[in-house]
C-alpha positions in Angstrom: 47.2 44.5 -29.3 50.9 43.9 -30.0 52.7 45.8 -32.3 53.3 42.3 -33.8 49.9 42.1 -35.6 50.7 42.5 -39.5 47.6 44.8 -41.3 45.8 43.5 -44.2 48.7 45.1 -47.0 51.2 43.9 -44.6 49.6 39.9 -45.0 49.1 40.4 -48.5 53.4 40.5 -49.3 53.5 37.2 -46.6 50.3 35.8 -48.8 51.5 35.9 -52.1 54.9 33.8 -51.3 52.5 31.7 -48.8 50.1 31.0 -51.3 51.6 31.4 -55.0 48.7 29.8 -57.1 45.4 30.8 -54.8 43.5 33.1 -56.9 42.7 36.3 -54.6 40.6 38.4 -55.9 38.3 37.2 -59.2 35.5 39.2 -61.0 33.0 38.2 -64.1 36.4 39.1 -66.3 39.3 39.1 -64.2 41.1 36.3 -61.9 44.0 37.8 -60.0 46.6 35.6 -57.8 48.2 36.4 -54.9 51.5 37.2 -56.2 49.4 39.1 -59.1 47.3 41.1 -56.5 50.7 42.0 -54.0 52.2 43.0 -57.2 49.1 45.5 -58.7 48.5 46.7 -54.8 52.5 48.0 -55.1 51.9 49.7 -58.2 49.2 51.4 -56.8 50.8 52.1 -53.7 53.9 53.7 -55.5 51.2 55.7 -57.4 49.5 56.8 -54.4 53.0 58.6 -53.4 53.3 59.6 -56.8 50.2 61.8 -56.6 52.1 63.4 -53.1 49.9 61.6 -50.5 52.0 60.5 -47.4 50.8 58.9 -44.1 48.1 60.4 -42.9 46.6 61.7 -45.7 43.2 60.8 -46.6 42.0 59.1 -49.9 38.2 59.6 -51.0 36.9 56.7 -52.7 33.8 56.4 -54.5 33.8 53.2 -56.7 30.8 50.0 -56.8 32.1 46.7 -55.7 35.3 46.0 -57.8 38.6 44.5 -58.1 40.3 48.4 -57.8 38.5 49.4 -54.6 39.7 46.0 -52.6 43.3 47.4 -54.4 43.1 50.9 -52.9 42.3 49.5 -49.3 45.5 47.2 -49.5 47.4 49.7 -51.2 46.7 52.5 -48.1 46.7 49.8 -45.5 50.3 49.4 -47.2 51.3 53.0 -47.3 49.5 54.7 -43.7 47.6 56.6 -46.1 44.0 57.0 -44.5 41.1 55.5 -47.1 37.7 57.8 -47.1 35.1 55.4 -48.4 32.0 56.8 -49.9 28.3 55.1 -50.6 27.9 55.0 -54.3 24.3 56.1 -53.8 25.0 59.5 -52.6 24.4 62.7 -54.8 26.0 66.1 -55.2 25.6 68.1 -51.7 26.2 64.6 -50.0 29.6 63.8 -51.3 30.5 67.0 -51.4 30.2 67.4 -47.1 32.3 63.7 -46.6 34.6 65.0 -49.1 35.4 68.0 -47.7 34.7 67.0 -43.9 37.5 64.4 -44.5 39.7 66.6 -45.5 40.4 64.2 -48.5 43.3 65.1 -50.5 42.8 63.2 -53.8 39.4 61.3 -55.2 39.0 57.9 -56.8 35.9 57.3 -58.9 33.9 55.2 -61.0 32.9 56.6 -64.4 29.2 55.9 -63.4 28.9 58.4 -61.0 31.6 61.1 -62.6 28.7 63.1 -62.7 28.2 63.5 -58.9 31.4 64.6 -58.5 31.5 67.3 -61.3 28.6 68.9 -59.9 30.8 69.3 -56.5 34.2 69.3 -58.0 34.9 73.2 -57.5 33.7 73.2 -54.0 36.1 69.9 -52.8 38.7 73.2 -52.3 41.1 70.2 -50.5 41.5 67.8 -53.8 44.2 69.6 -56.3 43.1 69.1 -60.0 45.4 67.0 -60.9 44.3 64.3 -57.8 40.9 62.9 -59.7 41.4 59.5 -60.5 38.7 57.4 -62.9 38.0 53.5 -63.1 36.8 52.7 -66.4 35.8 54.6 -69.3 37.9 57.9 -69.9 37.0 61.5 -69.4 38.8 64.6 -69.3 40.0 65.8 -65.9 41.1 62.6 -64.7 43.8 60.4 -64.7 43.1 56.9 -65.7 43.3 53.7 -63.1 45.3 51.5 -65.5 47.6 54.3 -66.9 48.5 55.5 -62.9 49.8 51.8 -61.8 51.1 50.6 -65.3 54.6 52.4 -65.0 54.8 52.3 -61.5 57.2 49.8 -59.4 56.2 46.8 -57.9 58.5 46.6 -55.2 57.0 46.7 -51.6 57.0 50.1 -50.5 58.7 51.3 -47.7 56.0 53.0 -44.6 56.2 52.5 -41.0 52.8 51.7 -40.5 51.8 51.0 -37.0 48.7 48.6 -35.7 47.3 51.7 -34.0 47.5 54.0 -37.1 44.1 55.2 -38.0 43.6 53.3 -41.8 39.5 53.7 -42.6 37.4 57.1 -42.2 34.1 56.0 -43.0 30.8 57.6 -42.3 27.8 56.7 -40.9 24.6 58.9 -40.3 24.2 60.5 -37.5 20.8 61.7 -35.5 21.7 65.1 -36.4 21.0 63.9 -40.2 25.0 65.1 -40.5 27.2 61.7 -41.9 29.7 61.1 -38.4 32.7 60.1 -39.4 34.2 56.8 -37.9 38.0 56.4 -37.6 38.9 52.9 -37.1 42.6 51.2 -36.8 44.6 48.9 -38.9 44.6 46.3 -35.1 40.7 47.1 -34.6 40.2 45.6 -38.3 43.1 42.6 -38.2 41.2 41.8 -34.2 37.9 41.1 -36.6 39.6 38.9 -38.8 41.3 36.7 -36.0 38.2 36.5 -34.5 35.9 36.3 -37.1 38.3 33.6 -38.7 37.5 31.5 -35.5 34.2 32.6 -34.5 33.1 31.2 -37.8 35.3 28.3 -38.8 36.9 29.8 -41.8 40.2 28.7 -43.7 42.0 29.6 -46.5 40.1 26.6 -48.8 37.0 28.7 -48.7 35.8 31.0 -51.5 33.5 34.1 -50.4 31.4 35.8 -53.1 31.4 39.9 -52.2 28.1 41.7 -52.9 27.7 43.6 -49.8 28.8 47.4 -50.9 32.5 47.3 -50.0 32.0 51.3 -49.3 30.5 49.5 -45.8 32.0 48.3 -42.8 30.2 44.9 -43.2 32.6 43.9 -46.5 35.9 45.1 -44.7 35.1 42.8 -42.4 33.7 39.7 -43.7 35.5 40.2 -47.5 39.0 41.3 -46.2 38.7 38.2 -43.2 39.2 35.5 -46.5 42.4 37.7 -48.4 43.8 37.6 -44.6 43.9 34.1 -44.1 44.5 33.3 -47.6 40.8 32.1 -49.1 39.7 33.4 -52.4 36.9 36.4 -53.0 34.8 37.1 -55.7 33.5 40.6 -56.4 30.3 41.2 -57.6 28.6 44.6 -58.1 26.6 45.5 -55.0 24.2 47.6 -57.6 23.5 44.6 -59.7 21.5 42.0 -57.8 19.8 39.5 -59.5 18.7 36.1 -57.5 19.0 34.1 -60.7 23.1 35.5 -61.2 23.7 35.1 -58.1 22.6 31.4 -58.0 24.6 30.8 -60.9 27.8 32.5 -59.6 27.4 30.1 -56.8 27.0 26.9 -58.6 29.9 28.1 -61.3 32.3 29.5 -58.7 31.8 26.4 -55.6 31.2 29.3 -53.5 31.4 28.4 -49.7 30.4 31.5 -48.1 27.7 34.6 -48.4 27.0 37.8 -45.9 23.9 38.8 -47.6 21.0 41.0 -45.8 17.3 40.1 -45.6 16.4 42.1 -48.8 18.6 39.9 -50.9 17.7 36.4 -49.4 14.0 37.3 -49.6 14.8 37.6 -53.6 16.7 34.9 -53.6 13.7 32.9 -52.3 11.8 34.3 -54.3 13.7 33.7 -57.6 12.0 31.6 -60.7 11.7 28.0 -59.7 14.4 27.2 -62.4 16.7 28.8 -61.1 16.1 27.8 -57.3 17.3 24.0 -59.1 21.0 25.7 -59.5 23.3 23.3 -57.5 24.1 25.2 -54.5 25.5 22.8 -52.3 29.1 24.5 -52.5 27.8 26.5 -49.4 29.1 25.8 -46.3 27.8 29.3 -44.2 25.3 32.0 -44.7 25.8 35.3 -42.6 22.4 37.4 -42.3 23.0 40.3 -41.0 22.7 44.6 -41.5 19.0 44.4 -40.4 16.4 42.8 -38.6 15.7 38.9 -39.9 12.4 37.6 -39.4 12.1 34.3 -38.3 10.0 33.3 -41.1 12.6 33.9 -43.2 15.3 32.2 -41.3 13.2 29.5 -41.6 12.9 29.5 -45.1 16.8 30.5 -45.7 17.6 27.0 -43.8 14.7 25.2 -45.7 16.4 26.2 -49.1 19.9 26.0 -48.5 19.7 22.2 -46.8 22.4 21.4 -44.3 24.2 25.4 -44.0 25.5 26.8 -41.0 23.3 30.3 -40.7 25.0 33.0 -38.3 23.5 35.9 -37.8 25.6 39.5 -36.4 24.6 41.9 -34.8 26.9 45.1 -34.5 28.1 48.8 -35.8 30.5 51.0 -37.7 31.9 51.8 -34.3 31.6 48.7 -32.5 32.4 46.0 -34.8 30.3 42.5 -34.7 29.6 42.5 -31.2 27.2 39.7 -30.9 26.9 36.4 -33.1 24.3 33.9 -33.0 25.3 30.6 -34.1 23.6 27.7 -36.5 23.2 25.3 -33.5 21.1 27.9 -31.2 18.8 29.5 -34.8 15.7 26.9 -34.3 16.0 27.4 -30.4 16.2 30.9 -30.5 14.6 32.5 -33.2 14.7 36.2 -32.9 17.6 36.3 -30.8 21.1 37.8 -31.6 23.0 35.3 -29.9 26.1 35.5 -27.6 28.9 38.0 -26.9 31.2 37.2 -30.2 34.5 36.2 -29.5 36.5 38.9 -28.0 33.9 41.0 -26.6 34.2 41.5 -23.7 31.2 41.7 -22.1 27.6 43.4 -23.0 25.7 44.9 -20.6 22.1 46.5 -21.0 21.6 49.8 -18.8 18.5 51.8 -17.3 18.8 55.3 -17.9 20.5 56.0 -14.9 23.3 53.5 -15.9 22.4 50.1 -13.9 21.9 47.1 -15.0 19.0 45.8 -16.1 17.6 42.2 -14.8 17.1 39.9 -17.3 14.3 40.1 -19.7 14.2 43.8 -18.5 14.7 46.3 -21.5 18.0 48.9 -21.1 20.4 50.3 -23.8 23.3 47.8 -24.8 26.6 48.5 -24.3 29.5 46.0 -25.6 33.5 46.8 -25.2 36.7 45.1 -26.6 39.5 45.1 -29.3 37.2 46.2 -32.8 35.6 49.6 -31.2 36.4 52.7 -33.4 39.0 55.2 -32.3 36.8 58.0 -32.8 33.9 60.6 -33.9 36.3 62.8 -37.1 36.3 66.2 -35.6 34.1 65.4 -33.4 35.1 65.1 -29.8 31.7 65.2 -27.8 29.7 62.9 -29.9 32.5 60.2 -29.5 32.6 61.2 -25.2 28.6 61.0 -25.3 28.7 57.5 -27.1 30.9 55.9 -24.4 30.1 55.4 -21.1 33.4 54.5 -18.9 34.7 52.8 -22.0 31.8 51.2 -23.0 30.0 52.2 -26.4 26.7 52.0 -27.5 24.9 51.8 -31.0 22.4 53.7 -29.6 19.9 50.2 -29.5 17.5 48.8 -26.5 17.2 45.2 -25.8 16.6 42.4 -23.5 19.1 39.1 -22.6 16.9 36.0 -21.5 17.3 33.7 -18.8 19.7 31.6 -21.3 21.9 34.4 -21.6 20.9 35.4 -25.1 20.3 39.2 -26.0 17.3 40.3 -28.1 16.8 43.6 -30.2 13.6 45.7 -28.8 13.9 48.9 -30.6 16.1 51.1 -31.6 17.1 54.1 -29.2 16.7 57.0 -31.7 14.4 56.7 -34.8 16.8 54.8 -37.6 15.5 53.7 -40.7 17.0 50.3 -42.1 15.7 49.7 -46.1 17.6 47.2 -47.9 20.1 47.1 -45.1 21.2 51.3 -45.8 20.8 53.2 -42.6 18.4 56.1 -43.0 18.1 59.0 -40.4 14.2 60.7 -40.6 16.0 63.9 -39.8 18.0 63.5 -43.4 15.2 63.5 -45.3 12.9 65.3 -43.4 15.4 68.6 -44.1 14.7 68.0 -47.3 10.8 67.2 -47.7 10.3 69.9 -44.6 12.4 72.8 -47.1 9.6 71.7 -49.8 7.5 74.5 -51.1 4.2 72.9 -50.4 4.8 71.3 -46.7 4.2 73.1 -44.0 5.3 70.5 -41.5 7.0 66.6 -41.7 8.2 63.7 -40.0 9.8 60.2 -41.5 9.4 56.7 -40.2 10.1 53.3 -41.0 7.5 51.1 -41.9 7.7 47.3 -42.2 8.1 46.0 -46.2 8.2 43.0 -47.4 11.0 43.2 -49.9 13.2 46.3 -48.3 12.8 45.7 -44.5 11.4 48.5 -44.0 10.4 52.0 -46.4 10.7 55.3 -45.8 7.5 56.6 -45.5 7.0 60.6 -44.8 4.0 62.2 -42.5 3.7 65.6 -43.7 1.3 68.4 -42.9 0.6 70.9 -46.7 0.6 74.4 -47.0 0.3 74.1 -50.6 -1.8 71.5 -52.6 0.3 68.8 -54.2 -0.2 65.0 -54.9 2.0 63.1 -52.8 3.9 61.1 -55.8 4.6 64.7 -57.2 6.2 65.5 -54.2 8.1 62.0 -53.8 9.4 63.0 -57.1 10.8 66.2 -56.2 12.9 64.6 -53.4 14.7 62.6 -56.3 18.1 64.0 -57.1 18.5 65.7 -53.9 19.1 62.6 -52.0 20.7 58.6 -52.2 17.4 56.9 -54.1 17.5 55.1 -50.8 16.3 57.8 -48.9 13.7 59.1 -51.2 10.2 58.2 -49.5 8.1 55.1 -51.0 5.5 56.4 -49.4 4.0 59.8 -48.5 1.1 59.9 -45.6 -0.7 63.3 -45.5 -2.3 64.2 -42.3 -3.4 67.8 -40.7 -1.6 69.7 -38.1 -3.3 68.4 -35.1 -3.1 64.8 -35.9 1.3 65.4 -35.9 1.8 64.2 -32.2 4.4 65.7 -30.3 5.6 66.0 -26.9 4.7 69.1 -24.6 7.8 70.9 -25.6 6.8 70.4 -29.8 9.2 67.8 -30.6 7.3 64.9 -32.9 6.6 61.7 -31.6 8.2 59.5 -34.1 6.7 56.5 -32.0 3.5 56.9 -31.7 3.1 58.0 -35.8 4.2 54.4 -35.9 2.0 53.2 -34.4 -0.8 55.3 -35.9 0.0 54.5 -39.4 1.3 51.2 -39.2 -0.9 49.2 -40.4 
């Protein structure tokens, strides 16, 4: 891309003369214009300097769904400084690795999860004491949000930030059960919103309610696509979802637009009949997306919103949205991920020698063009071994039909996805597997109703122990997401492996399926 291509804190100084009376950003308390929000994004930027960060320098961030985090993403989109977004669910030892792995030079965080970080806070040897910033209630050690940007100017500061500057470092999991750090570009992000602007038939009259967890790549997508063309955005914490709220916020708000995994439409469908009766027709587009959608449930999506436009993604940290399958195609090809999005290049599905694959033939999918990541952090071979002569894959096998349409099969390595968080087994098998009383264990993902799937462990004792016992030992050593709903105990010989040991992770699916 040109060098012409403003980022997202660039837009936000054109926005707020372009569009002096839109509100922004809006929470359950707050309503912030544009003007307002250029002005509070300069304070913070001025701040950021304040604490000696400079371009480059990387920000850790771990704050729920809120008004200050969409601030501190315009703020270092403003400034070059490099935002390190964290998942709110993490604990101790987990922060602690992206923290320092990061190389994060000063920490923002909620006051809910303080804690986390004080149980860490002497080993993050990179974040000076005097760089811990709090949202919300006070404690000692850290500077206050408010009182950091009060005093500060509001002028525009001056950077020389460049579309190919690096702007978000966020992690995903990786098969190792190590979090990979992403790097993606202030062009890779402002190609989404172009395209994603078209692709979906947005404009700046629309008003997108935010409860996707903004510490994922899903939200800077879809969420920072409206404050780039100039639409509104409500924030709503990603920890607090309740169907019946929710309803109401749309009905209150005229809210045009959701990106909402399965987990939350299957409680939305399954809220109290009274409040199913909310007016709702404010909705002009549904995105499903973050995990596998049964077509049931599509069904039943279309059936209670009457007359929206469902799309559903399909795509990665790394990638961006690579496929998109449109309202017009969803009765005709239920189960399908659609098209090439606009701006992909091309997919292509490869055998394991690197041809392609005849349709309806299962290979592993490829996609290129302008929203791939720049990188692996630090980590030079993984990023080589994800592309294959520029083309990058997720890791996921599938199938494109006779229409052109592709189809998800499988996943290539063993992901977990439960309430649309990624879960590696080998994260949490490091952890049951270092238990006292297991000799021997393996995780998979089973179908569930409400999450998608659950974690569920297969694990060969040593020891006696009741398997809820041990599911509550694994709490507080890892994200609650990760902890396993489910514990399966088996003997030795009934763990299948391969003829060099390795556990079939496959065929345990298959054997406790059901």
């Amino acid at each position: 891309m040109g060098s012409c291509w403003l980022n997202l804190g660039q837009i936000l100084k054109i926005n707020a003369k372009k569009f002096p009376q839109t509100i922004a950003l809006k929470d359950a308390d707050r309503t912030f214009t544009y003007p307002e929000t250029n002005r509070r994004v300069n304070k913070l930027a001025h701040s950021l300097r304040a604490l000696g960060l400079s371009k480059g320098d990387k920000v850790a961030v771990l704050l729920e769904n809120s008004i200050e985090i969409v601030e501190l993403y315009l703020a270092t989109a403003k400034t070059g400084i490099i935002i390190v977004p964290i998942n709110f669910r993490l604990v101790g030892r987990e922060i602690e690795y992206i923290a320092n792995n990061s190389d994060a030079r000063a920490f923002f965080v909620h006051d809910a999860f303080a804690d986390n970080v004080e149980a860490v806070k002497e080993d993050l040897a990179g974040i000076p004491a005097d760089r811990y910033v709090i949202v919300g209630n006070a404690r000692q050690g850290y500077l206050e949000y408010e009182d950091l940007i009060s005093d500060a100017p509001d002028s525009e500061p001056d950077a020389d930030v460049k579309p190919e500057d690096a702007w978000i470092l966020i992690y995903t999991s990786g098969t190792t059960g190590k979090p990979k750090g992403v790097v993606r570009s202030h062009e890779s992000h402002v190609a989404f919103y172009l395209i994603n602007a078209i692709d979906f038939g947005f404009n700046e009259k629309d008003i997108c309610l935010n409860i996707m967890p903004l510490c994922h790549i899903n939200s800077t997508f879809f969420t920072f696509t409206f404050l780039y063309i100039g639409a509104s955005v409500y924030i709503h914490p990603a920890m607090s979802f309740m169907a019946e709220e929710i309803l109401k916020i749309i009905e209150q708000e005229k809210i045009t637009f959701i990106s909402l995994i399965p987990t939350h439409y299957n409680l939305i469908l399954n809220a109290p009949d009274h409040a199913k009766k909310r007016h709702v027709g404010s909705i002009r587009k549904l995105l499903c997306s973050s995990a596998p959608v049964r077509k049931s449930m599509k069904l039943a999506i279309m059936d209670f919103f009457k007359g929206v436009q469902l799309y559903e993604g399909y795509g990665s940290t790394e990638a961006g949205i690579v496929t998109v399958l449109k309202p017009e195609d969803q009765m005709r090809k239920l189960g399908s991920i659609g098209h090439e999005s606009l701006g992909t290049e091309f997919v292509k599905i490869l055998d394991p020698e690197g041809n392609v694959v005849d349709p309806g033939e299962v290979g592993e999918l490829f996609s290129r063009g302008p929203m791939l990541f720049d990188e692996y952090y630090k980590l030079p071979e993984k990023t080589a071994a994800s592309f294959q002569n520029g083309w990058f894959s997720a890791g996921d096998m599938a199938r494109q039909d006779e229409d052109g349409f592709y189809e998800i099969v499988d996943r290539k390595d063993n992901m977990i996805i439960t309430g649309g968080e990624n879960v590696y087994p080998s994260e949490v098998e490091e952890v049951i597997g270092s238990h006292p009383a297991v000799y021997d264990a393996a995780v998979i993902g089973l179908p569930d109703s409400k999450w998608g799937e659950r974690v569920v462990a297969v694990v060969v004792l040593k020891d006696t122990i009741d398997a809820q016992t041990l599911i509550n030992d694994c709490k507080g050593q890892m994200a609650g997401y990760k902890v396993p709903k489910q514990i399966i105990i088996i003997k030795d010989h009934q763990m299948p492996r391969t003829p060099t040991g390795k556990i079939l992770h496959r065929k345990l699916r298959e054997d406790h399926g059901e």
